[in-house]
C-alpha positions in Angstrom: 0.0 0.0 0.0 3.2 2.2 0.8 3.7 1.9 -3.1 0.4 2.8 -4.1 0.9 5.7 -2.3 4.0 7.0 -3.7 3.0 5.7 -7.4 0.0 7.9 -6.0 2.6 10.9 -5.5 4.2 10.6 -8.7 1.0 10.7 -10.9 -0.1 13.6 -8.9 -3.6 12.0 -7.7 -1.6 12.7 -4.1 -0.4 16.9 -4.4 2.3 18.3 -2.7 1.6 20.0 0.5 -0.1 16.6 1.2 0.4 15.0 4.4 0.5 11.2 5.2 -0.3 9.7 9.0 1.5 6.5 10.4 1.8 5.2 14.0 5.5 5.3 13.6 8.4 5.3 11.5 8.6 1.9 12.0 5.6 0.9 9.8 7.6 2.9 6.8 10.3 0.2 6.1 11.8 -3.0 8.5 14.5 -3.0 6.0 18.1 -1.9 6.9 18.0 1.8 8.2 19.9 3.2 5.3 17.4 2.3 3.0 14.4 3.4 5.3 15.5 6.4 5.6 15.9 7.0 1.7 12.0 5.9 1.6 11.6 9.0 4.3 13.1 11.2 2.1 11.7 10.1 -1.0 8.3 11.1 0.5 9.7 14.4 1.8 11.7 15.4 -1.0 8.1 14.9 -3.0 6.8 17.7 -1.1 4.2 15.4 1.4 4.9 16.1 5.2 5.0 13.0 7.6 3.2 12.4 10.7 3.9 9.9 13.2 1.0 9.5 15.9 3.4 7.8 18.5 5.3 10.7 19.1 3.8 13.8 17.0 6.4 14.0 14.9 6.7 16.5 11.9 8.9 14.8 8.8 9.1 17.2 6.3 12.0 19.0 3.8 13.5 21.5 5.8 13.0 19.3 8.8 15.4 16.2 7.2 17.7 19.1 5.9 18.2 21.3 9.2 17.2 19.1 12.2 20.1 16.7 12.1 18.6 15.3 15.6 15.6 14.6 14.1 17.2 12.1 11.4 19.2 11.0 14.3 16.2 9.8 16.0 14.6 8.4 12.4 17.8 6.2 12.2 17.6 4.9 15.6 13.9 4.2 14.9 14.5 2.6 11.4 17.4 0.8 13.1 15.0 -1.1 15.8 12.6 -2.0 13.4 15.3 -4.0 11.3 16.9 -5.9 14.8 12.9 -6.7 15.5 12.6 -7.9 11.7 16.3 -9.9 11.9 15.4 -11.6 15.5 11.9 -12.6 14.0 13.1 -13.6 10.5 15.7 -15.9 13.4 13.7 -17.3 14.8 11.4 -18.7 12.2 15.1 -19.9 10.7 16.2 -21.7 13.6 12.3 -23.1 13.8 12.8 -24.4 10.6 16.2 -26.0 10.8 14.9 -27.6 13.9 12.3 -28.7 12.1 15.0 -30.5 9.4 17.1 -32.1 11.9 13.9 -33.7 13.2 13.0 -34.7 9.9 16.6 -36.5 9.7 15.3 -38.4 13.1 11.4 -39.0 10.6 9.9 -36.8 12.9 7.1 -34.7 10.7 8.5 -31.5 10.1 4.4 -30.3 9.7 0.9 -31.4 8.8 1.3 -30.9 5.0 1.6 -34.3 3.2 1.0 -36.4 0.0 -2.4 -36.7 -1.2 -2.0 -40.8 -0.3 -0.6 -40.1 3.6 -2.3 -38.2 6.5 -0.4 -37.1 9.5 -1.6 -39.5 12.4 -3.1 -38.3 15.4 -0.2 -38.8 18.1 1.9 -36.2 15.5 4.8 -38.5 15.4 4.2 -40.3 11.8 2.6 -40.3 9.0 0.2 -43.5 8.2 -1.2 -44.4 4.4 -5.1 -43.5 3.4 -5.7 -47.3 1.3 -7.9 -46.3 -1.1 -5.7 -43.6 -2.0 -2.6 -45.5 -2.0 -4.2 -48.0 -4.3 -5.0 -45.3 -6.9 -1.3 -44.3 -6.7 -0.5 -47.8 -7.6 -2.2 -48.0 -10.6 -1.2 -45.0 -11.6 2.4 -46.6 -11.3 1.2 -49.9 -13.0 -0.6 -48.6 -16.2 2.2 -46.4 -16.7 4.7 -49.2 -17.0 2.0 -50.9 -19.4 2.2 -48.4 -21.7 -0.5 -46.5 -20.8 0.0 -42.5 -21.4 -0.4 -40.3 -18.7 -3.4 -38.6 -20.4 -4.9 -42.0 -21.0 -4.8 -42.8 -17.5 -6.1 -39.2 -16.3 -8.8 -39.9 -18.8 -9.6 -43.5 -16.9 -9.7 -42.6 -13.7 -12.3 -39.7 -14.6 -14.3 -42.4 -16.3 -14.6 -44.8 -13.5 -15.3 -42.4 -11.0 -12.5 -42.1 -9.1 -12.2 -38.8 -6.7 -9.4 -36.7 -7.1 -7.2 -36.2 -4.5 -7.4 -32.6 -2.9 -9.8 -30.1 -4.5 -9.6 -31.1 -8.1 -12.7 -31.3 -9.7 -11.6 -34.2 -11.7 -8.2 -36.0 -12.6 -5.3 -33.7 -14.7 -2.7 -35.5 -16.5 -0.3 -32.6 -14.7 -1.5 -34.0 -11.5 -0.9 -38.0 -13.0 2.9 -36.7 -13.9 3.4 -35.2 -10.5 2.9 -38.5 -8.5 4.9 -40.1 -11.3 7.8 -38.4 -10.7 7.2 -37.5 -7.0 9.8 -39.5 -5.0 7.6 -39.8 -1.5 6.5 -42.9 -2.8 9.6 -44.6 -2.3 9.5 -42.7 1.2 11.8 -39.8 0.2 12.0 -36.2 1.0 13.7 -33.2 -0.1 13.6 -30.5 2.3 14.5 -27.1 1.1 15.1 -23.3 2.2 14.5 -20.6 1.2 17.6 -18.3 0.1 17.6 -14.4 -1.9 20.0 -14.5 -4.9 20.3 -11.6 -6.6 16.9 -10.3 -4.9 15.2 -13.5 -6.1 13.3 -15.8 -3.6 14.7 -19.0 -4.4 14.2 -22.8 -3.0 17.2 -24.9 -2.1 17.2 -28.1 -2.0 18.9 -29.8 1.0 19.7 -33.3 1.5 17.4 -36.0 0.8 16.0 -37.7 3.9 15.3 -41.6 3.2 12.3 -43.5 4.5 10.6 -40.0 6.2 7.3 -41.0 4.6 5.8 -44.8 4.6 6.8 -46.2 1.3 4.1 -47.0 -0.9 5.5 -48.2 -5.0 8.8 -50.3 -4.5 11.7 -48.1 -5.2 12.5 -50.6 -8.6 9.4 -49.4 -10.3 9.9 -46.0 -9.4 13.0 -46.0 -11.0 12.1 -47.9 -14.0 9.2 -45.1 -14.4 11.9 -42.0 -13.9 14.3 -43.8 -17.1 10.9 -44.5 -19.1 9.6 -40.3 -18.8 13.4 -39.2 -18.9 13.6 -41.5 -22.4 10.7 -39.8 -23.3 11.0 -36.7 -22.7 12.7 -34.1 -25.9 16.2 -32.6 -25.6 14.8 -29.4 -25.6 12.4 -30.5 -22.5 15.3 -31.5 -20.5 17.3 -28.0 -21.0 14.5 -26.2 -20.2 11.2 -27.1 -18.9 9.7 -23.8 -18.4 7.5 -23.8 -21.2 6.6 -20.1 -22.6 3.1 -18.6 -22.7 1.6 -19.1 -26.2 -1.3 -17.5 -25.8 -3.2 -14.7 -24.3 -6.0 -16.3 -22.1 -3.4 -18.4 -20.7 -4.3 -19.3 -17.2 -7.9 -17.3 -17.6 -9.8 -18.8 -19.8 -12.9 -20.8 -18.3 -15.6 -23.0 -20.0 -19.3 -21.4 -19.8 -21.0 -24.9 -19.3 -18.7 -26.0 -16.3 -16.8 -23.4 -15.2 -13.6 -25.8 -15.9 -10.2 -24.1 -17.1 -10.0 -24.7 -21.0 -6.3 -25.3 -22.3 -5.1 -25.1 -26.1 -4.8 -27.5 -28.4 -4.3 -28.3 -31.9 -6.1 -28.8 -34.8 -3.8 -30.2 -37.9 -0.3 -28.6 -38.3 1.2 -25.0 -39.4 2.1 -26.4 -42.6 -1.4 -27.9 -43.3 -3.4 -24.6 -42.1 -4.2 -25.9 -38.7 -5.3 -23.3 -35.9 -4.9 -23.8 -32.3 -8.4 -24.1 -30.5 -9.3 -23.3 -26.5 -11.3 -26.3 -25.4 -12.4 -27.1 -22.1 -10.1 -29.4 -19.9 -12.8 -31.1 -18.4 -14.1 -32.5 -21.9 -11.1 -32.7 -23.1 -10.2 -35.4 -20.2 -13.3 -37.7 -20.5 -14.5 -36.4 -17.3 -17.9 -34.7 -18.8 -19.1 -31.7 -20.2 -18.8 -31.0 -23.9 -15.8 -30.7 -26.1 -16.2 -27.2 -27.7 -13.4 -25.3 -29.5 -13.2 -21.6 -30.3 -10.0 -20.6 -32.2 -7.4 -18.6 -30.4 -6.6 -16.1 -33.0 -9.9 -15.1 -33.5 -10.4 -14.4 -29.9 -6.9 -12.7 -29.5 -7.7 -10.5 -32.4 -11.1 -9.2 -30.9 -9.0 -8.5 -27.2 -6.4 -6.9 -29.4 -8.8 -4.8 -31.7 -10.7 -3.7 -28.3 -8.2 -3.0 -25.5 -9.2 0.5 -24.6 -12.7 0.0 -24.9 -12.2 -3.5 -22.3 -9.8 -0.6 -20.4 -12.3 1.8 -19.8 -15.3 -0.6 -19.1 -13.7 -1.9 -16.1 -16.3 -1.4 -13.1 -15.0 1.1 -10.2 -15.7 -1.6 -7.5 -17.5 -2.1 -4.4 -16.4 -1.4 -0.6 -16.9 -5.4 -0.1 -13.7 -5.7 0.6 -13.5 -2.8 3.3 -16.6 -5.1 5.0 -15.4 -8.4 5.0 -12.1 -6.5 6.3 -14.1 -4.7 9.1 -16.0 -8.1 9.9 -12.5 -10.2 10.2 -10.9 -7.9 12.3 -13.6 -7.8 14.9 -13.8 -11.6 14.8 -10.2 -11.6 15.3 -10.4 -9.7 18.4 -13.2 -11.5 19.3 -11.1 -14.9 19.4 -7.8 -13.6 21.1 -10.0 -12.4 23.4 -11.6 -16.0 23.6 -8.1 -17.7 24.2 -6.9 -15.0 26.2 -9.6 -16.0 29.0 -9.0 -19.9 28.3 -5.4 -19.9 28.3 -6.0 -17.8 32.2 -8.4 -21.0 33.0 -5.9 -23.4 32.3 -3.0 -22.1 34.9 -5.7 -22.9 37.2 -6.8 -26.7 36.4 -6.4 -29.2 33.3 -9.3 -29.7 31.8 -9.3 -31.7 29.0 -12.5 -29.9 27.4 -10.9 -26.8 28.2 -7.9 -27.5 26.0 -10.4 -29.1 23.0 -12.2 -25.6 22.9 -8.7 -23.9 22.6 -7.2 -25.7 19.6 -10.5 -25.3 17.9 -10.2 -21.2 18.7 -6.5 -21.0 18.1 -7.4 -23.1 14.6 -10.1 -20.9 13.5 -7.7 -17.7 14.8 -5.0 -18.8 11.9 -8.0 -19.3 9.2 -9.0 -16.4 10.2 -5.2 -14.4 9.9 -5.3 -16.4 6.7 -8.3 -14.7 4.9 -7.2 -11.6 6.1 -3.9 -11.8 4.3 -5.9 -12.6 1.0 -8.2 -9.7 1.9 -5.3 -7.3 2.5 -4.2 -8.4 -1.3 -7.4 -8.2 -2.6 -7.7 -4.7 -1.5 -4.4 -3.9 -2.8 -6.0 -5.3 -6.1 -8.7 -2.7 -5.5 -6.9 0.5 -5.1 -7.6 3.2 -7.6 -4.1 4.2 -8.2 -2.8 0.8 -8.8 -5.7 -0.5 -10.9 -5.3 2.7 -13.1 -1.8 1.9 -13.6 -2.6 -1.9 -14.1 -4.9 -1.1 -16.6 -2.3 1.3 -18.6 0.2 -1.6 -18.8 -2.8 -3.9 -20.6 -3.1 -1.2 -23.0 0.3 -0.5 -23.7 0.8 -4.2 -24.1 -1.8 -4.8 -26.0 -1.1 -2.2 -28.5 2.6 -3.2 -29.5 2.7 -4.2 -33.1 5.1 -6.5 -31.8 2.6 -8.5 -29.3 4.9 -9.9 -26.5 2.6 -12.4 -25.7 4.1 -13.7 -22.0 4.3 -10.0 -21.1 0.6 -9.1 -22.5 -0.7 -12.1 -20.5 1.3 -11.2 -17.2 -0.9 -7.8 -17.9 -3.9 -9.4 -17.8 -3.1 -11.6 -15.1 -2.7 -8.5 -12.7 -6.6 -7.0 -14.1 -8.5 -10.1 -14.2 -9.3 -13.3 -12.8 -11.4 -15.3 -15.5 -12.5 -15.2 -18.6 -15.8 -16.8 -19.7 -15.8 -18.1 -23.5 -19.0 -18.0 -24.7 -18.9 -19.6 -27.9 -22.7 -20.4 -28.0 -23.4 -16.5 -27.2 -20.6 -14.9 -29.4 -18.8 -13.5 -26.5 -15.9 -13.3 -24.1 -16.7 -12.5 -20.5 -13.9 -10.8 -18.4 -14.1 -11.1 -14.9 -12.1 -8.3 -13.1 -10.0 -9.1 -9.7 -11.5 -5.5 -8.7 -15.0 -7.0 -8.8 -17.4 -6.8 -11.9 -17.8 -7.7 -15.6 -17.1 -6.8 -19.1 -18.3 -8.5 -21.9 -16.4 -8.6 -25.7 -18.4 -9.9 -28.8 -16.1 -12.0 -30.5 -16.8 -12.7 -34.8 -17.6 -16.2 -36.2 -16.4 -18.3 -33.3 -15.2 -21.5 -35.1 -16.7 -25.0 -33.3 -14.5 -28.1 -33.1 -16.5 -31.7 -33.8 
């Protein structure tokens, strides 16, 4: 929101002689305090004056150019907000490398597990679900049968069988994951997390053998890693980021089931095929009906109509401000709650007592959960940052040039589905900000 606000500055929406409230420096930056103070006088030197509540202090230009004190006490403040962020950022390490060496000893290091496992009561193992573990094994045996991994998505949607998590149906993405995923020889790979060059990046550490029940015999695992390495292209194996190849990728949803549709081909480039959007769920024999609208006719009407999409989008609702509101006081509501139970406890052990107070402290976390995704969401919802969103979708949009992952990234940041109507002549765009735009679309072409 801090960048909002000073995108906010830049454009002018904010004017100088502006001035912006905060409890404390402190809530400004946690990073080191050379760099907090630059964000103070970034904000100063744009003519806005700073208030903090905790001690009424005035920030403004002539203050951070003639009251050396003053930036004195800003860098002691900046400087106790990054010790509090390194001790905390410490402890979560050390919580985590705990959490590894106990893996080492096949202690769980958390809850989370393979769709076959469950972590057991007691917290000390994790035990097998059967009827989950026998779908693995099939999965393992048709493979080495010769059965393709979309054939054997498309068998287990036609027999019925339940996905694992909350999968509508079976993916052969999902089929390929537990193919190659090495906790069913017992396996894990723990990682961290480490910045290079500013980048998050994952780690892997060493492997820990027989931390999760074993569940396909380590000889038919391997034989299925030398059968998909075998078949996989040179060009796979170098580099198995594949690059977005159209614009509705990772938005486009079918009108009859709501599924994601994914491209595929009709024919080849040399023969005059076109690539088609049909939807996943047909397109895996798990229902619904196997339509296909062509993709450059669809990107041609987005293309031909990006400021007229731009300027239809909806100025929002204050849902988000509500469901904040609402969260927060349940939040209260429940510390509160614990506060009163954890008080009852010192006093006797009752094992009701401590029931009631995992179920609070559970629904506490969901709670702290949602409002994370709320505090995005609202992010999402800003004017100033949807303005600017919605610039960069034009501006990508209208390059002669398209740059097709960039143009989708664009889109990505503005809207959250996108509804092909092929029966009704349309595409549907549902914005992240709430609302939704419709696009006719010419002579959508049907597959058979």
């Amino acid at each position: 929101m801090l960048g909002a606000f000073l995108e906010a500055v830049k454009l002018g929406t904010v004017p100088a002689g502006s001035s912006l409230l905060v409890e404390s420096l402190d809530r400004l930056s946690r990073n080191i305090p050379r760099k907090a103070l630059r964000v103070l006088e970034d904000i100063c030197e744009a003519g806005i004056t700073l208030v903090t509540l905790a001690d009424n202090k005035v920030y403004d230009l002539e203050t951070i150019d003639r009251d050396p004190m003053a930036m004195m006490m800003a860098y002691v403040v900046a400087m106790r907000a990054n010790e509090e962020s390194e001790r905390k950022s410490h402890r979560i390490r050390s919580a985590w490398s705990e959490k590894r060496a106990n893996a080492s000893r096949k202690k769980p290091m958390t809850k989370l597990a393979p769709g076959w496992l469950k972590l057991r009561e007691d917290r000390r193992a994790y035990e097998v679900v059967p009827e989950r573990v026998e779908v693995v094994k099939r999965i393992f045996r048709q493979y080495l049968e010769g059965k393709g991994t979309h054939g054997i998505a498309d068998g287990l949607n036609k027999d019925g069988v339940k996905p694992f998590g909350r999968a509508a149906f079976w993916h052969r993405s999902y089929v390929v994951k537990i193919l190659e995923n090495p906790a069913v020889v017992g396996r894990l790979t723990p990682h961290t997390i480490e910045y290079v060059e500013g980048k998050r990046t994952r780690k892997p550490q060493e492997p820990v053998e027989d931390y999760f029940p074993k569940v396909v015999e380590p000889e038919v695992f391997a034989r299925v890693q030398s059968m998909r390495e075998g078949r996989r292209a040179p060009s796979v194996r170098l580099n198995s980021t594949r690059g977005v190849s159209h614009l509705l990728a990772g938005l486009a949803r079918c009108p009859r089931c709501r599924s994601a549709m994914s491209r595929t081909n009709k024919g080849s480039s040399t023969k005059s095929g076109h690539p088609y959007l049909v939807c996943s769920r047909a397109k895996a024999g798990a229902g619904c009906e196997y339509h296909g609208v062509r993709i450059d006719h669809l990107e041609a009407a987005i293309v031909e109509h990006a400021s007229e999409l731009s300027k239809s989008a909806p100025k929002g609702s204050k849902t988000v401000e509500d469901v904040k509101a609402r969260l927060a006081e349940e939040r209260e509501k429940l510390q509160g709650q614990i506060e009163k139970l954890v008080d009852f406890l010192s006093e006797g052990e009752a094992e009701g007592v401590r029931q009631r107070l995992r179920a609070l402290e559970a629904r506490l976390a969901e709670v702290r959960e949602e409002e994370e995704r709320v505090e995005e969401l609202e992010a999402v919802r800003n004017p100033i940052t949807r303005t600017q969103r919605l610039e960069d979708l034009v501006g990508e949009l209208s390059k002669s040039d398209l740059d097709y992952p960039a143009a989708n990234a664009a889109m990505l940041q503005v809207f959250s589905r996108v509804y092909v109507q092929w029966d009704l002549g349309r595409l549907d765009f549902h914005w992240l900000h709430g609302g939704i735009s419709r696009l006719p679309i010419k002579g959508p072409q049907v597959l058979r």
